[in-house]
C-alpha positions in Angstrom: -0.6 39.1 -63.0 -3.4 36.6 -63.8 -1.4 34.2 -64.8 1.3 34.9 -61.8 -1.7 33.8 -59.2 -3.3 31.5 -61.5 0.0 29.1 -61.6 1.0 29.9 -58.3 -2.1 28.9 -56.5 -2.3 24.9 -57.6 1.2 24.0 -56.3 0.1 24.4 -52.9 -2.8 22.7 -53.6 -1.5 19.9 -55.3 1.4 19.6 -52.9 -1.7 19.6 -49.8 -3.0 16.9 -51.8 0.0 15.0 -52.1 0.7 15.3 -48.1 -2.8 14.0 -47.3 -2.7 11.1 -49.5 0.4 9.6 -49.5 -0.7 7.7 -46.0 -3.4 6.5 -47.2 -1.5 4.8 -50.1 1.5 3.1 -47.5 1.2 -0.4 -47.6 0.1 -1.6 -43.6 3.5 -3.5 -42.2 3.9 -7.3 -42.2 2.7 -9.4 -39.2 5.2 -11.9 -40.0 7.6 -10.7 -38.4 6.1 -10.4 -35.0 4.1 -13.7 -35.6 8.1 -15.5 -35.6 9.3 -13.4 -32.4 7.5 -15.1 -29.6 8.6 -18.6 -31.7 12.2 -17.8 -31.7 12.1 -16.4 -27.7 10.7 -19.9 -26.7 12.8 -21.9 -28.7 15.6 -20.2 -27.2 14.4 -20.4 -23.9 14.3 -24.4 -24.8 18.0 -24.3 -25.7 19.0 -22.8 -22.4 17.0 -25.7 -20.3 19.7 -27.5 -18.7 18.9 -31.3 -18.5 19.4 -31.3 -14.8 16.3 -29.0 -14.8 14.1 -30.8 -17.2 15.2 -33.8 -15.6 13.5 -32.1 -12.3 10.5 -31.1 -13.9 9.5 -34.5 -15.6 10.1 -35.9 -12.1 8.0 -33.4 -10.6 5.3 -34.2 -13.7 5.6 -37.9 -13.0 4.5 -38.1 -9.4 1.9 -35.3 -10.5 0.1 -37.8 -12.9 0.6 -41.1 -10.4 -1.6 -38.6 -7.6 -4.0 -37.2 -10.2 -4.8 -40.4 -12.1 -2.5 -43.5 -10.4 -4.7 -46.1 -12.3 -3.2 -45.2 -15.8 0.2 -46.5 -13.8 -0.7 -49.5 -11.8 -3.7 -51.7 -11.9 -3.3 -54.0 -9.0 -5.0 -53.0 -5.5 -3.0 -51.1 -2.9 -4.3 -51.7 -0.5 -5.7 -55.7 -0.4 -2.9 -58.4 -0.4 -2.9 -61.6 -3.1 -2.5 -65.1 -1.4 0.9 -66.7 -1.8 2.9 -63.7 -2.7 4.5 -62.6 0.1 7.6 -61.2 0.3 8.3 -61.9 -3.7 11.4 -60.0 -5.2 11.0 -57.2 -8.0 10.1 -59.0 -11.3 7.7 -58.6 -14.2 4.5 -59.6 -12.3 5.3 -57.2 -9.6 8.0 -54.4 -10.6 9.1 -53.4 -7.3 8.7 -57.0 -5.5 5.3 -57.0 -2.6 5.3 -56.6 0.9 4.6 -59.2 3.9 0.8 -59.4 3.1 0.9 -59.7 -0.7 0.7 -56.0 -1.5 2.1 -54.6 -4.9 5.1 -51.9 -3.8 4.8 -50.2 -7.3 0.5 -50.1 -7.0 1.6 -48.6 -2.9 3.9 -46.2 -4.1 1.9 -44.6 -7.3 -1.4 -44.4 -4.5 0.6 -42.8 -1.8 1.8 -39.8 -3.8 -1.3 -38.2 -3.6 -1.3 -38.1 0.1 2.5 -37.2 0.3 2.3 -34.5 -2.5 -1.2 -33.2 -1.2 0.1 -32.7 2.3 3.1 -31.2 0.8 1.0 -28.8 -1.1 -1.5 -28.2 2.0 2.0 -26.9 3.9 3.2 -25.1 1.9 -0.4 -23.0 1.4 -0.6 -22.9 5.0 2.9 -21.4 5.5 2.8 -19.0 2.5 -0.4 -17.7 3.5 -0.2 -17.2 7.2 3.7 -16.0 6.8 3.0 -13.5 4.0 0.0 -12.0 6.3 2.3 -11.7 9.1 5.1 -10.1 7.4 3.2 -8.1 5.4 1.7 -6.7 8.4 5.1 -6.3 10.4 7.1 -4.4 7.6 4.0 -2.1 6.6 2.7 -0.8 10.4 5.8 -1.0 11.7 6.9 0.0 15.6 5.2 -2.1 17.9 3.1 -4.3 15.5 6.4 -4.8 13.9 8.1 -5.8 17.3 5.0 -8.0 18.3 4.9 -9.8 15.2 8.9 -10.4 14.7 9.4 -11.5 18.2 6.3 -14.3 18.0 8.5 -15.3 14.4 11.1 -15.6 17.1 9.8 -17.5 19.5 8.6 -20.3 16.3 12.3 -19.9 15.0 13.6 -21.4 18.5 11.5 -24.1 18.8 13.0 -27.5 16.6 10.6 -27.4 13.1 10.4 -31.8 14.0 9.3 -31.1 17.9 7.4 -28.1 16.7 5.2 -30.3 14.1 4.9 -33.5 16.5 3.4 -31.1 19.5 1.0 -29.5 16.7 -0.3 -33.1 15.5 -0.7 -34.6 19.4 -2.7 -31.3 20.0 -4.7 -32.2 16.6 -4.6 -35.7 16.1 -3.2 -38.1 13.7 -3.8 -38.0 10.2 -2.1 -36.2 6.7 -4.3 -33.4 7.2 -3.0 -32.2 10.3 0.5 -33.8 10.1 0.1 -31.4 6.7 -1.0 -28.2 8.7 1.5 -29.2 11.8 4.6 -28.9 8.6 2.7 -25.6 7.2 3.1 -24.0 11.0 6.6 -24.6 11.5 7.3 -23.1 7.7 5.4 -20.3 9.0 8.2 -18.1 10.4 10.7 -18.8 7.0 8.2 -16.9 5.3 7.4 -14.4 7.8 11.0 -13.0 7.7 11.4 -13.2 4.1 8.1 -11.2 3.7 8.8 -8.7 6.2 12.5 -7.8 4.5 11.3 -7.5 1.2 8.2 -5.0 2.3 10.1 -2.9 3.8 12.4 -2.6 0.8 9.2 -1.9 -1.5 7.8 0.1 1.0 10.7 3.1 0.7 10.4 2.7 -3.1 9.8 6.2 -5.1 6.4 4.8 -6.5 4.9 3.3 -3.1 5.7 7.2 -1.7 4.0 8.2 -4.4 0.7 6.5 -4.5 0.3 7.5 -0.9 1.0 10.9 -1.9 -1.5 10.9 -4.1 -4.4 10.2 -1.4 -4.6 5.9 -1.9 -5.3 4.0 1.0 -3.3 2.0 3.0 -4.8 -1.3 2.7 -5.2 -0.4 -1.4 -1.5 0.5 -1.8 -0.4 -2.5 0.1 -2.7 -5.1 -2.2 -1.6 -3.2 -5.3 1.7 -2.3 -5.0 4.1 -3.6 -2.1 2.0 -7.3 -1.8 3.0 -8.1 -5.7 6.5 -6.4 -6.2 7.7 -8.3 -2.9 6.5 -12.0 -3.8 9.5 -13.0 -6.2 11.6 -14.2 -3.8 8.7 -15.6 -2.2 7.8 -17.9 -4.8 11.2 -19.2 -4.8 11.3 -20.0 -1.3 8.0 -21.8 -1.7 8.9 -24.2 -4.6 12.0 -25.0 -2.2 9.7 -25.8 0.6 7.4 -27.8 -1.2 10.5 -30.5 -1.2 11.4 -29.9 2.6 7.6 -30.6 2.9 7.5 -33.4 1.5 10.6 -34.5 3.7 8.8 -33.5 6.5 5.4 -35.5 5.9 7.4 -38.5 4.7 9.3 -38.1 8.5 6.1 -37.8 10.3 4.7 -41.1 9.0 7.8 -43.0 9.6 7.2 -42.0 13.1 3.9 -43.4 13.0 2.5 -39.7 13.2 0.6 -39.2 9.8 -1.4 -41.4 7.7 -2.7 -44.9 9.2 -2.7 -48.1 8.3 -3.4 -49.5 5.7 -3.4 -45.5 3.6 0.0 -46.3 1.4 1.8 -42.9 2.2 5.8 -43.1 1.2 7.2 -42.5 4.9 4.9 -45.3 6.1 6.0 -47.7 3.2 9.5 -47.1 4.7 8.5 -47.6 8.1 6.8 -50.6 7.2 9.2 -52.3 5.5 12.4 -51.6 8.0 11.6 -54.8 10.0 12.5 -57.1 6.5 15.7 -55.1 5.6 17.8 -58.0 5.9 15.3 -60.3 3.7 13.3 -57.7 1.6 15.6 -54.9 0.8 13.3 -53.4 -1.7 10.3 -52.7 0.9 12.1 -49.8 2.1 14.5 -48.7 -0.9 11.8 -48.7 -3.9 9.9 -45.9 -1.9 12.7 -44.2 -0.2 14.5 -43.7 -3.7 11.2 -42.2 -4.7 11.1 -39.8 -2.2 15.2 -39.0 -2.9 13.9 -38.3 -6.6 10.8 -35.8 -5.8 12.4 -33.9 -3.3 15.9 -33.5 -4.8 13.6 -32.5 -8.2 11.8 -29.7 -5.9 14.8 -28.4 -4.8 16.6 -28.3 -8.3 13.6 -26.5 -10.2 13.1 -24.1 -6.6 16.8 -23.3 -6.8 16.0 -22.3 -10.5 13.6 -19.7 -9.3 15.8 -18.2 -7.0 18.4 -17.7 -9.5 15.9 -16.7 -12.1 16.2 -12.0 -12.4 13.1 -10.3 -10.9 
């Protein structure tokens, strides 16, 4: 019987030993593997880019880098005319030809991108911002806030977005700053809407109910949870308006309501130039093709965002 226990009682042991080691002795797995993932994702992502799209987006880059740093793209002054070269047709000297005072159009239209696309940008924040707050507000509260704030988006929606921006800049003044904010307040009710619809369909959503079933604030389970799961669409409609902005600002200083004389800003270059059509056609087709280019690029890459699954 000794000899019974004395063999019987090591195979557990040994087994027990076995168990507890064998982990120890696994080789850790390969990072490789995940290392190449991400690689292959982006790479594939690359391969779907249509060239319409990248087309859009070195546009977009383009007249990004002529506002952030226009002297890397034309040396000559914008904004003080040369003697004798009035009027002179596009050539190697001057790429896109010079005005009626001896301007460089190419050195005018690299400098006035950063007032077209910093208005552009200015209405778009002023729009997003003020629209999300008032549909946010509208499709949480609901009842009468909702009805206040809905029928004000109403009353903007009736009013023409051009005579709705010129009555905001004769109230403020000329200028791209408030021709800017005047584009930004008649964007203000697109947003609105959009915002309101999609917090009220995050607001009935299982896991809003929840978090207020479990004791979270109002104003915490709005900025947590309904604020970020409605802004997809959002973003989409805001890389759309940045175009329509820029269409807008451009309009404004054809009509002699944004930037002054002599500022080079793109709808005043075309304004400028429409008195010379018949002897300078490039005064007004240089920077109205530019504008074309931009805004058709906005609306290609916002149109990608809209397609693009939440």
């Amino acid at each position: 019987m000794n000899t019974a226990v004395s063999t019987a009682i090591p195979k557990p042991l040994a087994s027990g030993v076995a168990s507890t080691a064998a982990p120890r002795l696994a080789p850790p797995p390969a990072p490789a593997a995940k290392s190449q993932r991400p690689v292959l994702i982006d790479l594939q992502r690359l391969r779907r880019l249509s060239p319409t799209l990248a087309l859009a987006w070195l546009v977009i880059a383009t007249a990004a880098l002529w506002a952030l740093v226009p002297g890397w793209f034309a040396h000559q002054n914008p904004v003080v005319g040369q003697a004798g070269q009035q009027l002179l047709e596009p050539g190697l000297a001057h790429w896109l030809g010079t005005d009626a005072l001896g301007r460089d159009l190419w050195a005018r239209v690299v400098h006035g991108s950063v007032h077209s696309l910093s208005g552009a940008f200015l209405a778009v924040a002023v729009g997003l911002v003020a629209g999300t707050l008032i549909g946010l507000l509208a499709g949480a509260a609901g009842g009468r806030v909702d009805d206040a704030l809905m029928r004000f988006v109403d009353v903007l929606l009736a009013v023409p977005s051009l005579l709705l921006s010129l009555t905001i800049i004769i109230l403020l003044g000329f200028g791209t700053i408030n021709a800017a904010i005047a584009v930004g307040v008649a964007s203000v009710a697109g947003f609105a809407r959009l915002v309101r619809s999609e917090v009220v369909r995050v607001r009935r959503s299982d896991y809003v109910e929840a978090a207020f079933g479990s004791g979270g604030r109002f104003a915490a389970v709005l900025w947590r949870h309904v604020l970020p799961n409605s802004l997809t669409s959002v973003v989409a409609l805001a890389a759309l308006q940045f175009g329509s902005a820029i269409l807008s600002i451009s309009t404004l200083g054809f009509l002699g309501y944004g930037a002054p004389p002599p500022t080079p800003e793109w709808g005043l270059l075309i304004a400028e130039g429409r008195n010379y059509i018949a002897t300078a056609w490039w005064l007004t087709t240089a920077p109205g093709l530019v504008v074309v280019a931009v805004v058709l690029a906005a609306n290609r890459i916002g149109a990608s965002f809209a397609r693009r699954p939440a």
